[in-house]
C-alpha positions as CSV (number, residue, x, y, z in Angstrom):
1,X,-0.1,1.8,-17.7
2,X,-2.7,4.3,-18.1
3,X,-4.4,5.6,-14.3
4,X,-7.2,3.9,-14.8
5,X,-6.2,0.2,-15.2
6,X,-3.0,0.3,-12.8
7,X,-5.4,-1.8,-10.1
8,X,-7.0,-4.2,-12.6
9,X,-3.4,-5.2,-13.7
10,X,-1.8,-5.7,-10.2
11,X,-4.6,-7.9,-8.6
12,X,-4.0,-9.8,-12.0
13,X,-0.2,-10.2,-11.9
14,X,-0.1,-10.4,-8.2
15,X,-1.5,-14.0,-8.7
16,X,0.6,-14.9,-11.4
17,X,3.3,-13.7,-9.5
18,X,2.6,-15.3,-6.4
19,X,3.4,-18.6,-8.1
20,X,6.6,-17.9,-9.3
21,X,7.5,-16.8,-5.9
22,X,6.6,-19.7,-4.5
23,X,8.9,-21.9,-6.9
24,X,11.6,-19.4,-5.7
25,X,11.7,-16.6,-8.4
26,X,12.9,-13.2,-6.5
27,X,9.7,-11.5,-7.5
28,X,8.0,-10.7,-4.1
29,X,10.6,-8.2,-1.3
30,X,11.6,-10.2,1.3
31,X,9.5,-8.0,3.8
32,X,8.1,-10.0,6.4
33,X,4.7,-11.1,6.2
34,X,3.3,-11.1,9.6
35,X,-0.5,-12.8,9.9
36,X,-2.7,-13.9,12.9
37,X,-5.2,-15.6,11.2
38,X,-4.8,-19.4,10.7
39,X,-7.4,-19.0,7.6
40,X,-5.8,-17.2,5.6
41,X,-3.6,-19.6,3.3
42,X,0.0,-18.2,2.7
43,X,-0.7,-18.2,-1.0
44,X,-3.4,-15.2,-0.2
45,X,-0.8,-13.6,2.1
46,X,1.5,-13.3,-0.7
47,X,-0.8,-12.1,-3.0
48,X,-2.3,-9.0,-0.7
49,X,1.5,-8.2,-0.1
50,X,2.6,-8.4,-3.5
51,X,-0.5,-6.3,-4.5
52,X,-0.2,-3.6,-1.7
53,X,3.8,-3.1,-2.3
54,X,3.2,-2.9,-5.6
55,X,0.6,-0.4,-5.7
56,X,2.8,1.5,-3.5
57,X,5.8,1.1,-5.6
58,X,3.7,2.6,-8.6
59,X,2.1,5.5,-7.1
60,X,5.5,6.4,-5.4
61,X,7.1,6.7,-8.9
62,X,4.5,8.6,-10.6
63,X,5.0,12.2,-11.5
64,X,3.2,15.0,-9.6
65,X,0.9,15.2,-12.9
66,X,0.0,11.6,-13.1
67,X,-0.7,11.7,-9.3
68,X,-3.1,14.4,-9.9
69,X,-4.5,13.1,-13.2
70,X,-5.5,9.9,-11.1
71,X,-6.7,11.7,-8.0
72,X,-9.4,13.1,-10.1
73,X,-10.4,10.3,-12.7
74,X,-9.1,7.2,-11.3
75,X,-11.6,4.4,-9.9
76,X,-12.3,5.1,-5.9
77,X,-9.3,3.2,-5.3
78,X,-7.1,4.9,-7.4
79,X,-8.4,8.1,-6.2
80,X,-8.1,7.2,-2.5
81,X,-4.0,5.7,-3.0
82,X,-3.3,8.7,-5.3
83,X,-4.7,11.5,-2.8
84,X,-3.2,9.9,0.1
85,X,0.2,10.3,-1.5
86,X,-0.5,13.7,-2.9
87,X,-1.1,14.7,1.0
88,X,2.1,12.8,2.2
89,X,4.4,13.1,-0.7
90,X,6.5,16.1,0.3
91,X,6.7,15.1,3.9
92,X,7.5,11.4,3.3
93,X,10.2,12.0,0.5
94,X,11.7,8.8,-1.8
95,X,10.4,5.3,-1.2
96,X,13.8,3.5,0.2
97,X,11.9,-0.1,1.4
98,X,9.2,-2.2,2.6
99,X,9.8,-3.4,6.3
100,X,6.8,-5.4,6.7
101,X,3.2,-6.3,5.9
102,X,0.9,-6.9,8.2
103,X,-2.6,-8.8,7.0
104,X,-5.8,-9.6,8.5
105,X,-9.1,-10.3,7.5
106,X,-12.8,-9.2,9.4
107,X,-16.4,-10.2,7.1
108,X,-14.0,-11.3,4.1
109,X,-12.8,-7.9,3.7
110,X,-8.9,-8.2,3.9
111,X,-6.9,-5.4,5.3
112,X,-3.0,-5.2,4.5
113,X,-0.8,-2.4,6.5
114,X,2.5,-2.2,4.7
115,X,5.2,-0.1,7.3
116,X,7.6,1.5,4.3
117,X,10.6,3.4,5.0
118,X,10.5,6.4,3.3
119,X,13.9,9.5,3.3
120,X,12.2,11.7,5.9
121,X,10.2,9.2,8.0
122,X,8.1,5.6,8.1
123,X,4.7,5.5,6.8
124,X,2.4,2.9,7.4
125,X,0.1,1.9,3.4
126,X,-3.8,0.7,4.3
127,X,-4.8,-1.1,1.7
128,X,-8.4,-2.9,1.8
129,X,-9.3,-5.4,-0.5
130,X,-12.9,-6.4,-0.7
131,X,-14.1,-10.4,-1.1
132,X,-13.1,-10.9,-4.4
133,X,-9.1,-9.8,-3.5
134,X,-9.8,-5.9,-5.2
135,X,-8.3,-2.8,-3.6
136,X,-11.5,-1.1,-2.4
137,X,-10.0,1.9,0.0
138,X,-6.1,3.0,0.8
139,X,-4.5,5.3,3.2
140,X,-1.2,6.7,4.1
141,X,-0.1,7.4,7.7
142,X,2.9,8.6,8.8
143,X,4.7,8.0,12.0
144,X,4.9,11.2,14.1
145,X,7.7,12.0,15.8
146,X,7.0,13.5,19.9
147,X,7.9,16.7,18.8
148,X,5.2,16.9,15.9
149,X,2.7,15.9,18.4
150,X,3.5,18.5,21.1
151,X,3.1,21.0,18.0
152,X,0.0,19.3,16.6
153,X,-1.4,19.5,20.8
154,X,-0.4,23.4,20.5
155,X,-1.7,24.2,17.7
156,X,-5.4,23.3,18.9
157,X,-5.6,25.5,22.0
């Protein structure tokens, strides 16, 4: 997939393959899908996860290059997922799993945290998706351990 159609293909195969997971194809991770809102049908659920692990999955496996090459002429999406990892690459290392995704949903915009296990430390993946189920914004943060804090605290004295 070239940079600049990665999104366009995994909103579309995220429905198709929301289907077969429901007829009990091993498709989707079995990450728990945790959700608070009674509105959102479990058929949307699966979609945002399946979309959001996926688009973590790809930019994970990309090479520096490609991360860079999207960063700069990718949609917004794109550029927002592909700088996010740029700044958290080194310090997260390899993608080992998807723990969980947590969904919700404020003015039709759907937000989607996926909590990833990564060599070095856990990350939580903000993807927002706009009305029409589209990635619209990402971000990457990383769980910081008290000792990164007390040296984060220091270093702004």
């Amino acid at each position: 997939f070239s940079a600049m159609s990665v999104s366009a293909v995994f909103a579309q195969e995220a429905a198709e393959t929301v289907s077969e997971s429901e007829t009990g194809s091993d498709s989707l991770n079995t990450a728990l899908i945790e959700c608070d809102d009674e509105d959102i049908s479990g058929q949307i659920q699966a979609t945002l996860a399946y979309s959001s692990e996926g688009f973590l999955d790809t930019i994970t496996q990309y090479s520096e290059e490609e991360v860079t090459d999207m960063a700069e002429n990718g949609s917004d999406f794109e550029k927002a997922i592909a700088s996010a990892w740029e700044e958290n690459r080194e310090e997260l290392g390899t993608l080992l799993s998807v723990k969980h995704h947590e969904i919700s949903e404020s003015n039709g915009i759907y937000t989607v945290i996926t909590t990833a296990q990564f060599e070095n430390k856990d990350a939580d993946i903000t993807v927002t998706y706009d009305t029409d189920l589209q990635p619209a914004e990402a971000t990457i943060d990383t769980e910081k351990t008290l000792a990164e804090n007390m040296m984060e605290a220091g270093d702004r004295k």
